[in-house]
N, C-alpha and C positions, 0 to 999 in steps of 0.2 A: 343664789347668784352663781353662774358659771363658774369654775377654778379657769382661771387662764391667763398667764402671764398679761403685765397691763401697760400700758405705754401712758404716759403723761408729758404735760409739755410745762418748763418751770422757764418765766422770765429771764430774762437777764439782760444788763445795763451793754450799753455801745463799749468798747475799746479804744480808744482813745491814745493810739501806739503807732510808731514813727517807724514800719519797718525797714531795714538798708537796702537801695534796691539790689534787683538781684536774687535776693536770699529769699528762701521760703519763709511764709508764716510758721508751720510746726518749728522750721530749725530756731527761728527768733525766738520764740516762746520758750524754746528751752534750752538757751543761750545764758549764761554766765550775766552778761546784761541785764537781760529781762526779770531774771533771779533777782539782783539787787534791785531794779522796780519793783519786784513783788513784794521783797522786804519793807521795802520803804513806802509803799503807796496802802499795801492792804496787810502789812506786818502788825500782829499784836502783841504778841511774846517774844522773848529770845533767852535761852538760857545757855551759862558759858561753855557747856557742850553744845554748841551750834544748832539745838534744835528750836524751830521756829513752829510758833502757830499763827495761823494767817488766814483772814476770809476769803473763803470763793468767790471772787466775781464772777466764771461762770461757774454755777454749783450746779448741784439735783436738786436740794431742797432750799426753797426758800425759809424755812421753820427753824430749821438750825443744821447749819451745812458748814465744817471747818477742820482744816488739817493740818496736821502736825510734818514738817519734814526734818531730815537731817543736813541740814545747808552746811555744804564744805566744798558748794562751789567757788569761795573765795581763798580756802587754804589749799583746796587740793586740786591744782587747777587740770589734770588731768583726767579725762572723764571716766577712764575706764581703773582709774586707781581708789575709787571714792566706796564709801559701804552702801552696797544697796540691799541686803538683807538683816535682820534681828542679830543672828550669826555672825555677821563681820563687825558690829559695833562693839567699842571698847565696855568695859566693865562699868565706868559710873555714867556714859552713854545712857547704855542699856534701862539702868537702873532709874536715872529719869525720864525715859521714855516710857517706865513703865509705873510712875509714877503719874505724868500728865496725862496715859489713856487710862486709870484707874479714876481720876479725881475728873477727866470729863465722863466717864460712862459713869460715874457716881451721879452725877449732873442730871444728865440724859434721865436717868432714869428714876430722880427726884423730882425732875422736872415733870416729866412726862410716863406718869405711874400706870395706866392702864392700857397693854396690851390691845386692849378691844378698838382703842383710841387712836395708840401711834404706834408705829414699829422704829425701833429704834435697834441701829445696828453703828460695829467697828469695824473697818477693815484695812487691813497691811496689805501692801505688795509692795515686789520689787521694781521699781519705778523704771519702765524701760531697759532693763540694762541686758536685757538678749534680744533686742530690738534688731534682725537682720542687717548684717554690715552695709550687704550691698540694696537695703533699701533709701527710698530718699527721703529726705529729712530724717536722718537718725537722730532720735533725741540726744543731749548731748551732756541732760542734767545730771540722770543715774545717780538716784538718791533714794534711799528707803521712806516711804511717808504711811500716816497714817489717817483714815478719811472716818468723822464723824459722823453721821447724819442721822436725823427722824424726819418720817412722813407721817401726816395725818393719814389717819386710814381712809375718814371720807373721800380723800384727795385722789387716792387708789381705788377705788370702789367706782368711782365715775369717771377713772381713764378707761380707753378702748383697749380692747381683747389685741395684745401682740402678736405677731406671726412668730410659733414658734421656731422656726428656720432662720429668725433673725440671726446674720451670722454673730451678733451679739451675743443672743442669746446659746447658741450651739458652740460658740468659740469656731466659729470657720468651720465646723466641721470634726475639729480637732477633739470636742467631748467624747465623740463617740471610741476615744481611745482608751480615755480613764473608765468612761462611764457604759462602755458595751462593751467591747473589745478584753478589754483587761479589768472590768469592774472585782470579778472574782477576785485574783491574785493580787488585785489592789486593794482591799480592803485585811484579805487576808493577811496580808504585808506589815500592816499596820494596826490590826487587832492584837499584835505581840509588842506593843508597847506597855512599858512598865509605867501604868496613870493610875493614881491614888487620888486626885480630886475630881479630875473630867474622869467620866462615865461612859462609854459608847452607850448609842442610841440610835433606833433603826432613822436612817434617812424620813422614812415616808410615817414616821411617829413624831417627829420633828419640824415638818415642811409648813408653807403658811397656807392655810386653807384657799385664801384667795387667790392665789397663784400658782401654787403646788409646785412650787422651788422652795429652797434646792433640788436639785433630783439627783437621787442615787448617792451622793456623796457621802464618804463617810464622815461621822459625826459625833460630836461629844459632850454631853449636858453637865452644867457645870454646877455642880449638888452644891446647894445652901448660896448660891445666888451673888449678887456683889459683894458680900463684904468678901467672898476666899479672894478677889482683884487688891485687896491689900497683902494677901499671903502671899511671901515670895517665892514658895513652892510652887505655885500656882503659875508661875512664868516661866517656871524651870520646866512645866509639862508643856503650856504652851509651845512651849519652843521643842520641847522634844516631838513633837506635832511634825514639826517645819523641818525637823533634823531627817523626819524617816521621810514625809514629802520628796526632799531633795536627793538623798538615797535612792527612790524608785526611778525619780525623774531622769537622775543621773547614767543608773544602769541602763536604763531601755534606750534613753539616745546615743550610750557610746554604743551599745549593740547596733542600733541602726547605722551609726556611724563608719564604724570598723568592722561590722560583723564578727569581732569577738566578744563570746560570753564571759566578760571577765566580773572581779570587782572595784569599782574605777576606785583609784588614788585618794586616800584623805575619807570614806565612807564612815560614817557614822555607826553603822549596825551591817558589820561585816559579814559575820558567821549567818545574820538573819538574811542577807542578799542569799550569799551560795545555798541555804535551806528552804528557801521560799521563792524565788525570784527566779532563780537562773537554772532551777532543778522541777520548772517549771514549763512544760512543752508547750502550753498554750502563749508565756510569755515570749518566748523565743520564736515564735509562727508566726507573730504580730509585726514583732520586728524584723522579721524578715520582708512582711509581706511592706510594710513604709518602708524600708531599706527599697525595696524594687522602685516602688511607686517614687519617691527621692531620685531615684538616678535613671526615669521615662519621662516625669512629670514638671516643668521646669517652673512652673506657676508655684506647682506645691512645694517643692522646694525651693525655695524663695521666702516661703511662709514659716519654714520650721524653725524655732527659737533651741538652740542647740543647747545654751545653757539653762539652768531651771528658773520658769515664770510662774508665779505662785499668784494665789490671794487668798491670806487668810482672813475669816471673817469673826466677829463672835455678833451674834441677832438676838432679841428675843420674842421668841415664837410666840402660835396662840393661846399656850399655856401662863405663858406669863415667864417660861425657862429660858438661862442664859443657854444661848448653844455655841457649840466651835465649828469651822467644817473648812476644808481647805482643796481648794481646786487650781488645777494646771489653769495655762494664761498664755493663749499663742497669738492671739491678733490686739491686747490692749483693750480688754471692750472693759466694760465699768465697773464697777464692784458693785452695782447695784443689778447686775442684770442674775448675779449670782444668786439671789432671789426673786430672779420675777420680774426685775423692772426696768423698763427701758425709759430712759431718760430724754425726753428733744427740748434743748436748750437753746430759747430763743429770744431772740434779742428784743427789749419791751420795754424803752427805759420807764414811762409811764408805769409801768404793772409793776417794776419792781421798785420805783422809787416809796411806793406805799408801802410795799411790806418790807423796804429796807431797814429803818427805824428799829422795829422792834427784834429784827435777826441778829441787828448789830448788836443791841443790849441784850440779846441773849450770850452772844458770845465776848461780850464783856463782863458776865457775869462770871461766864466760867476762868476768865481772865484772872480777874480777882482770887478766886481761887489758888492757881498758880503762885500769885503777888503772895497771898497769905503763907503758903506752902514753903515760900522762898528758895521757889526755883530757877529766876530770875528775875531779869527787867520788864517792863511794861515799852510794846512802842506806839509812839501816839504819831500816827495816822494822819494826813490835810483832811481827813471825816471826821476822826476821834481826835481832835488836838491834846482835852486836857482830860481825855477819856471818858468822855462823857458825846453821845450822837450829833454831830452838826452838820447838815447834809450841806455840801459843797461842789 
């Protein structure tokens, strides 16, 4: 079978939402409102650190598609004062947050044991929160979440061959910054992290056959598989992952910015910017040459996310290996494209009220979990009244 990114098309139910006129659909959807609809229509969890887990109505997968967010659009009503990365969450936040991605990727991959079968992946990003001011509908949630998902592989094996240039797939254009332009100095950057569990591992040692994504990204296998996702070493590298991410992210756009090569304010890995990074001629060329392109091109800059847009992922390849890999995020495209897959989400309610049933008791399963864990409350749903499926 050909390697080539795959496009699939997954169901999804009608909407059923009153928007005010006027207002945009995007700005609704991620309206303080619509938050508590989400809570309350498709809320499963809530624990008293405000994080919620909640089914997709529109998902990627119908098999098991569900995320975890940091709702504190009700205490913190300001949009830009709320945590939208790992990094700005409080300490016992943190801690069950990384408790409920441990005990679902426990799940995931209990559930669904062979590689050959389903791909099953995690991934975090910072939920819009460098979303250009002056574009319209700026999201308004900016909130950190986390998105669960598996595909059948057959499901992928008999989607159509994607166009690479999807700006989905390329990020606008914008990969070609991490991943040509600076892939050296980017990875070099990052090869001087102090990791004793994750592993570096070549990108293209790691990719999925079927798709041959990721590309180029650096990457890191996680030796002896889920149980180290109960080590809490194991989050502390995680996160050191995200710490040197936003370190690079950070230098290269105030260079483009200001055109000074400095080391910006509050930097994680100081002395590693001024010895790698900025002592560095080819990263300083680059950012010259976007600095130009930013103040000729008014399209493109319009597109630039000034502050850093991440996603990191952890997948398990065709080995059957936990992997890490963490990429820039300038236009919002999906977390699933970051392997290969392009998602068209269309609306079926027929198609997907059949395979609703059994998604929901998936992720009621892993609900229970949580219940057991005593991480919080259960919320029961007009579908899941007494948490048990009743389609309504």
């Amino acid at each position: 079978m050909k390697q080539a990114p795959r496009s699939i098309i997954t169901p999804r139910p009608s909407l059923a939402m009153d928007i005010p006129k006027g207002m945009a659909p995007v700005e609704f959807f991620n309206s303080p409102a619509n938050l508590k609809n989400l809570a309350e229509e498709n809320g499963l969890f809530r624990t008293p650190e405000d994080l919620l887990m909640y089914r997709k109505l529109i998902g990627h997968s119908t098999e098991f598609d569900t995320s975890i967010i940091l709702d504190t659009s009700r205490r913190i009503l300001d949009p830009l004062g709320r945590p939208v990365r790992r990094d700005q969450m409080k300490r016992q936040q943190k801690k069950v947050w990384e408790q409920m991605t441990q005990i679902t990727c426990d799940y995931m991959l209990e559930k669904y044991p062979d590689p050959g079968q389903h791909l099953v992946l995690c991934g975090e990003a910072s939920l819009d929160s460098t979303w250009p001011l002056n574009k319209p509908g700026v999201p308004s949630i900016r909130m950190i979440h986390n998105h669960f998902m598996v595909f059948p592989m057959s499901q992928l094996k008999k989607g159509k061959a994607a166009n690479p240039n999807d700006p989905n797939l390329n990020d606008s254009g914008h990969n070609t910054l991490f991943l040509g332009a600076l892939a050296e100095v980017y990875h070099k950057f990052l090869e001087v992290l102090d990791l004793q569990i994750l592993t570096p591992i070549s990108s293209d040692d790691c990719k999925l056959s079927l798709t041959g994504y990721p590309q180029g990204l650096p990457s890191w296998e996680l030796k002896g598989g889920v149980e180290h996702l109960k080590n809490r070493y194991f989050w502390h590298e995680y996160e050191q992952i995200l710490r040197g991410f936003l370190d690079f992210y950070r230098t290269f756009f105030l260079l483009v910015a200001t055109g000074d090569a400095k080391v910006p304010a509050g930097a994680n890995f100081a002395s590693q910017i001024d010895d790698v990074l900025l002592s560095s001629n080819a990263f300083q060329r680059v950012a010259r040459d976007l600095r130009e392109k930013v103040i000729t091109d008014p399209q493109f800059a319009n597109s630039i996310r000034w502050r850093p847009a991440y996603k990191q992922i952890m997948y398990r390849d065709d080995e059957g290996r936990l992997i890490v890999t963490i990429s820039q995020n300038s236009v919002g495209n999906a977390i699933t494209e970051l392997l290969g897959i392009v998602v068209d989400r269309v609306e079926d309610n027929e198609a997907y009220a059949k395979l609703e049933p059994a998604l929901i008791g998936r992720l009621l399963e892993v609900r229970e979990r949580f219940f057991e864990a005593k991480l919080g409350e259960a919320i029961n749903g007009p579908n899941w009244p007494n948490g048990e499926y009743a389609a309504g």
